[in-house]
C-alpha positions as CSV (number, residue, x, y, z in Angstrom):
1,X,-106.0,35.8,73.9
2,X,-102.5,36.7,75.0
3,X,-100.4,39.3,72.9
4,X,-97.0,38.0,72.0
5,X,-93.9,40.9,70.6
6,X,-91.3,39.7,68.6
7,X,-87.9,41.7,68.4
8,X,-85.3,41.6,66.5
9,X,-82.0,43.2,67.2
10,X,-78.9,43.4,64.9
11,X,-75.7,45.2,64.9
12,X,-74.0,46.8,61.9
13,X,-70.7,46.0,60.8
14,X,-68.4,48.8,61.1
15,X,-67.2,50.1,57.7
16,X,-64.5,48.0,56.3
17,X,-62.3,49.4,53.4
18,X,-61.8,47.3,50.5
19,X,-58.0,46.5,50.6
20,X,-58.3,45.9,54.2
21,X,-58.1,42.2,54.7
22,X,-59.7,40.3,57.8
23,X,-57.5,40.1,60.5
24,X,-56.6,35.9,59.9
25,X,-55.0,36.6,56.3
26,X,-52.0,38.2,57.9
27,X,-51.4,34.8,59.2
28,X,-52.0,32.8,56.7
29,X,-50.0,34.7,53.9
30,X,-46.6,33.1,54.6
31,X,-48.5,30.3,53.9
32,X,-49.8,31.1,51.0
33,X,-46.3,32.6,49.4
34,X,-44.8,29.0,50.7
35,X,-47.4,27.3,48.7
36,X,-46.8,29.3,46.1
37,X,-43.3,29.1,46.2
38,X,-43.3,25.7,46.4
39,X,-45.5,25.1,43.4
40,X,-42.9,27.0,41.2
41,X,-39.8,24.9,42.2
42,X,-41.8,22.1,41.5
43,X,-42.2,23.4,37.8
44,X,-38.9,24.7,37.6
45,X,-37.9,21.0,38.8
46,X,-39.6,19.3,35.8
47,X,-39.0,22.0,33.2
48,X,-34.7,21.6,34.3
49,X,-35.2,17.7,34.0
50,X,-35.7,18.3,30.5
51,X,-32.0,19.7,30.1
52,X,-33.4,23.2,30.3
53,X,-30.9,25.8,32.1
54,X,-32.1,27.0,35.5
55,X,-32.0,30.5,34.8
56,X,-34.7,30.0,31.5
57,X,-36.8,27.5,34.0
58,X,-37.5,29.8,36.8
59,X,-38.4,32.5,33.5
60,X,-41.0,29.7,32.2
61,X,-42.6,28.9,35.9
62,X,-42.9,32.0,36.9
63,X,-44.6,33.8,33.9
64,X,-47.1,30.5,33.7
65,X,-50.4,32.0,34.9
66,X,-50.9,31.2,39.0
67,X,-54.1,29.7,39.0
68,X,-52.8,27.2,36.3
69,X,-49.6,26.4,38.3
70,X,-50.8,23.7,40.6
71,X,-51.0,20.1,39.0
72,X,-49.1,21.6,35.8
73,X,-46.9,19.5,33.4
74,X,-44.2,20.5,31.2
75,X,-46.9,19.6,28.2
76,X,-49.1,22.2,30.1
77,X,-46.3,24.4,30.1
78,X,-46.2,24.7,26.6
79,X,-47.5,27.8,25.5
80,X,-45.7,29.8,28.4
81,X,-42.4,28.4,26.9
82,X,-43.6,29.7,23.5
83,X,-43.6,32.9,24.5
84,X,-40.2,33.0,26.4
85,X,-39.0,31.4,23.3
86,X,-40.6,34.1,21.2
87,X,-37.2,36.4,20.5
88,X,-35.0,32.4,19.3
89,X,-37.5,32.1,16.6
90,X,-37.0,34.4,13.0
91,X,-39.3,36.4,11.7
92,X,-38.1,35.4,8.0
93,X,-41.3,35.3,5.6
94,X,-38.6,35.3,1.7
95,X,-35.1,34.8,0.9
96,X,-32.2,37.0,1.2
97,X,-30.4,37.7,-2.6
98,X,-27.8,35.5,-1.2
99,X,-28.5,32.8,1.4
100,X,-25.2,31.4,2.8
101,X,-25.0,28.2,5.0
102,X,-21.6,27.5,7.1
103,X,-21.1,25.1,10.2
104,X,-18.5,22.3,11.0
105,X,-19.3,18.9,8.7
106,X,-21.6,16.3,9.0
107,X,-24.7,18.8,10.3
108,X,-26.8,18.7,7.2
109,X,-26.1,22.0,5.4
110,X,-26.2,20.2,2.1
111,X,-29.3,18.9,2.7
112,X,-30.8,21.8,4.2
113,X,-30.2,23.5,1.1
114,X,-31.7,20.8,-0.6
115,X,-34.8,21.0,1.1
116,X,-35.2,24.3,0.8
117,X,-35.2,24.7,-2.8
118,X,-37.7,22.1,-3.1
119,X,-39.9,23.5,-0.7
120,X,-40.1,26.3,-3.3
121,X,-40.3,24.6,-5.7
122,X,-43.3,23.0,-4.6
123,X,-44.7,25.4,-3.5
124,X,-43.9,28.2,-6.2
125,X,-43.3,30.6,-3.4
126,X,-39.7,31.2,-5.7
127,X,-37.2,29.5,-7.8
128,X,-34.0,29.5,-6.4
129,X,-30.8,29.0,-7.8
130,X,-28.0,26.9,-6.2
131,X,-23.9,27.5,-5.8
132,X,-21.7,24.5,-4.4
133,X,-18.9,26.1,-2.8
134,X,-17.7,23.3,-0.3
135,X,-14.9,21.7,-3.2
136,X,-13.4,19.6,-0.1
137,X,-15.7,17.3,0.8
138,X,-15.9,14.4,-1.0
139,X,-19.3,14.0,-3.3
140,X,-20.8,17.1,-2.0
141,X,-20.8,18.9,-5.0
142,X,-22.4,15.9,-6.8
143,X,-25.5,15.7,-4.2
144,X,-26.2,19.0,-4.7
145,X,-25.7,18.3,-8.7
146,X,-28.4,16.1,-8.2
147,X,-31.1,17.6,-6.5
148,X,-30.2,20.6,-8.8
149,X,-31.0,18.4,-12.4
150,X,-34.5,16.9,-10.1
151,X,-35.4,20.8,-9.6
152,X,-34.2,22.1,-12.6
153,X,-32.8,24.6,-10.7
154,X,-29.8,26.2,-12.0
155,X,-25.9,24.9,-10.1
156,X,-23.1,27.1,-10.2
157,X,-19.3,25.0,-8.9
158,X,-17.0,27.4,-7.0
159,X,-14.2,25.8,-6.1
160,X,-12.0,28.9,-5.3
161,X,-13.2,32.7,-4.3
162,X,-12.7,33.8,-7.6
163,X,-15.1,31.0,-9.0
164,X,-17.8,32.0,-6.4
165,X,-17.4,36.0,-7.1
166,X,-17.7,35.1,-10.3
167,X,-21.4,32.4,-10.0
168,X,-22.5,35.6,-8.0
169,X,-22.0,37.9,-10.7
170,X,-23.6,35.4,-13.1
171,X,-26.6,34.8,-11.0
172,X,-30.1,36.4,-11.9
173,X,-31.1,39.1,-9.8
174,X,-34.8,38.0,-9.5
175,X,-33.7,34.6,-8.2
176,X,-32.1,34.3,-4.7
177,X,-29.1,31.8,-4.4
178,X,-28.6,29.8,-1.6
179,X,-24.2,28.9,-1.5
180,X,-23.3,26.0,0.7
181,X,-19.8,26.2,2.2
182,X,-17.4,23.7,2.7
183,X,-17.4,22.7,6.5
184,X,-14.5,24.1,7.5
185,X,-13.0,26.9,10.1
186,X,-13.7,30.5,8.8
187,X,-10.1,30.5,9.8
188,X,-9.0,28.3,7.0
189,X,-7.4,30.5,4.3
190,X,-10.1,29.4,1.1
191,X,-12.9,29.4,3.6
192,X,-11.6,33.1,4.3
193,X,-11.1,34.2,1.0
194,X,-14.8,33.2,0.1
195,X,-16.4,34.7,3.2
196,X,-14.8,37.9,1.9
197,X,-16.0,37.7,-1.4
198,X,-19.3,36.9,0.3
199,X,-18.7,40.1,3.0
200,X,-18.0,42.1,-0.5
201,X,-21.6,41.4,-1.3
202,X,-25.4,43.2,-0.8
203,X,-28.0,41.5,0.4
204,X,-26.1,38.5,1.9
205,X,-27.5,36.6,4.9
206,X,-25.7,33.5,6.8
207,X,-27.0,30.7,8.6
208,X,-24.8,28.8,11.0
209,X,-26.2,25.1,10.9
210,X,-25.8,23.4,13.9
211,X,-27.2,19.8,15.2
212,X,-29.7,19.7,17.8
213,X,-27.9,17.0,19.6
214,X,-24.3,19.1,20.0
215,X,-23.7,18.7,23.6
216,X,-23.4,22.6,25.3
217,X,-19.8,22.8,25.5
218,X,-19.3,22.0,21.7
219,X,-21.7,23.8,20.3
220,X,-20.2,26.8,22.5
221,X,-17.1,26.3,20.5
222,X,-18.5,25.8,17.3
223,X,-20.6,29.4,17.9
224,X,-16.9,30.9,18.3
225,X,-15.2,29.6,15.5
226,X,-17.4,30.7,12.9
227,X,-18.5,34.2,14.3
228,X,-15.8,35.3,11.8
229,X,-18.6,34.2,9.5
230,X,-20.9,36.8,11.2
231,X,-24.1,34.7,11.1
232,X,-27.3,36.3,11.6
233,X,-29.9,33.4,11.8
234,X,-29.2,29.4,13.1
235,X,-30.6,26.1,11.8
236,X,-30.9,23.8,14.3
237,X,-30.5,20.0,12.2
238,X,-31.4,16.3,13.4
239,X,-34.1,16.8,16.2
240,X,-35.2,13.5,15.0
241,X,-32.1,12.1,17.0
242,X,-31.6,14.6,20.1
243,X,-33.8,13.7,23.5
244,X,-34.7,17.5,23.4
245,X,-33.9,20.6,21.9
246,X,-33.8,21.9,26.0
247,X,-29.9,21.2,26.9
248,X,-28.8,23.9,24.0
249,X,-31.2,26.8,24.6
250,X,-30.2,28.2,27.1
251,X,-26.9,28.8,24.9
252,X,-28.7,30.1,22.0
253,X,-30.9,32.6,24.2
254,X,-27.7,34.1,24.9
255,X,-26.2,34.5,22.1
256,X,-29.1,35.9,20.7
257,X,-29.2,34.6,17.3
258,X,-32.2,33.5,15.7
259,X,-33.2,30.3,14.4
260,X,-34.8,30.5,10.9
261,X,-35.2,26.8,10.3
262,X,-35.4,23.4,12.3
263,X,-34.8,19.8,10.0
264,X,-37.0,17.1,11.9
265,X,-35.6,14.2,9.8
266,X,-33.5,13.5,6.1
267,X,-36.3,13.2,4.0
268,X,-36.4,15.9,1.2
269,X,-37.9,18.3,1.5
270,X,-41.0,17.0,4.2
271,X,-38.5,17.5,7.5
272,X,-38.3,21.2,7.5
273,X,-40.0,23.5,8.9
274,X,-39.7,27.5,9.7
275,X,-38.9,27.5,13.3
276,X,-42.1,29.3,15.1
277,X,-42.6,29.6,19.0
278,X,-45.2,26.6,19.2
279,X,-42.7,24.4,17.3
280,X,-39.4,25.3,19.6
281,X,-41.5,25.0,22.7
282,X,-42.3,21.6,21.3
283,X,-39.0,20.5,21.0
284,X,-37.8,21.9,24.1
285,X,-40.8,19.8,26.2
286,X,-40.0,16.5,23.9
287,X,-43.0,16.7,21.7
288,X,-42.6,15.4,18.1
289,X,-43.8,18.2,15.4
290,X,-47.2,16.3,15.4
291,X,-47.7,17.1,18.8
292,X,-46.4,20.6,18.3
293,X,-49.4,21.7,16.0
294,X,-52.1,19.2,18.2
């Protein structure tokens, strides 16, 4: 019959604010800024082994979101180097009235024009008409003769500047041209003659073709001698036979000059592509275009 009491006592917690944080965290950040440190020069490790410059690298880890960091792969790292990537890639949806392509030989300008013109042709997006200017090299006119007659597409011959103010003059205002250039310095005195017939004209936009697997201190010298060209856009040629598009772009951030088209292989007109964010990031990491749009 005995009456028991049961207490309870408790003691509130003062008032904490919000951005106040418990007294161990002051310890343990060092820690967690090594940690995180750490986890960065460990992407900026793998992102370098790929030929990528430091300075780009450090850009890529450190805008990669932090809770994605740890355990992260340069495949991972993919659409954080799209977006670093963003200002290399054009924003081209048509053609210029004139479409000029210039760059030292053996890069593929030939048959990036080729491709080109059959990609509109097959697609109807435009018919294009076509203007050999590059008299020097031996059959070059000839190949371009030939995918010309397979188009149908209409092939002006300018052997001289005269000749090519002239195909200009004769060439239909509705249909762009695309003129490929002999692969010679700008310096040269025809090449300079025809890049001021071409200076002379509206509407006129240059590519500088270059080939993916150029190694940095060429393609720095090839960029110099034909900025009397005054190129606007890039095509980046052969990634079929470069490691990685990585050692280069560093270079081509620099000079800020876009990159409006990127050939994957020789086959015409399949290996060409409009170079997007995705796709240069895919290059960059070693991805094959298949993997690029996975």
């Amino acid at each position: 019959g005995a009456r028991f009491v049961e207490i309870t006592a408790a003691a509130e917690r003062p008032d904490v604010s919000d951005d106040r944080q418990p007294q161990d965290s002051a310890a343990a950040a060092p820690r967690r800024i090594a940690a995180e440190e750490s986890t960065v020069a460990s992407l900026v490790a793998q992102l370098q082994a790929t030929g990528l410059d430091a300075t780009l690298a450090h850009a890529v880890a450190s805008a990669h979101p932090r809770n994605r960091r740890r355990g992260a792969t340069v495949h991972s790292l993919r659409n954080t180097l799209a977006g670093q990537l963003a200002p290399l890639a054009a924003d081209d949806k048509g053609y210029a009235p004139v479409e000029v392509f210039v760059g030292p030989p053996g890069v593929g300008k030939t048959t990036t024009i080729a491709k080109i013109a059959s990609q509109a042709r097959a697609t109807g997006s435009a018919r294009l008409g076509l203007v050999a200017a590059d008299g020097f090299r031996v059959g070059a006119v000839e190949q371009l003769r030939v995918y010309a007659d397979v188009l149908g597409t209409p092939l002006a011959v300018a052997r001289t500047a005269g000749e090519l103010e002239q195909a200009l003059a004769n060439a239909s205002p509705r249909r762009p041209v695309l003129v490929d250039t002999a692969g010679r310095s700008p310096q040269d005195e025809i090449s300079r003659e025809m890049l001021q017939v071409l200076a002379g004209c509206t509407g006129v936009r240059t590519h500088l073709v270059l080939a993916a697997d150029t190694p940095v201190p060429t393609a720095r010298r090839v960029l110099d001698r034909f900025q009397d060209a005054h190129p606007s856009r890039l095509v980046i040629t052969k990634l079929d036979e470069a490691e990685s598009l990585a050692p280069i772009v560093g270079l081509l951030r620099d000079r800020q000059i876009p990159i409006s088209y990127l050939g994957t292989g020789q086959n015409v007109p399949e290996d060409l592509e409009r170079a997007t964010p995705p796709a240069l990031a895919a290059w960059v990491a070693g991805d094959s275009h298949r993997g690029a749009t996975a």
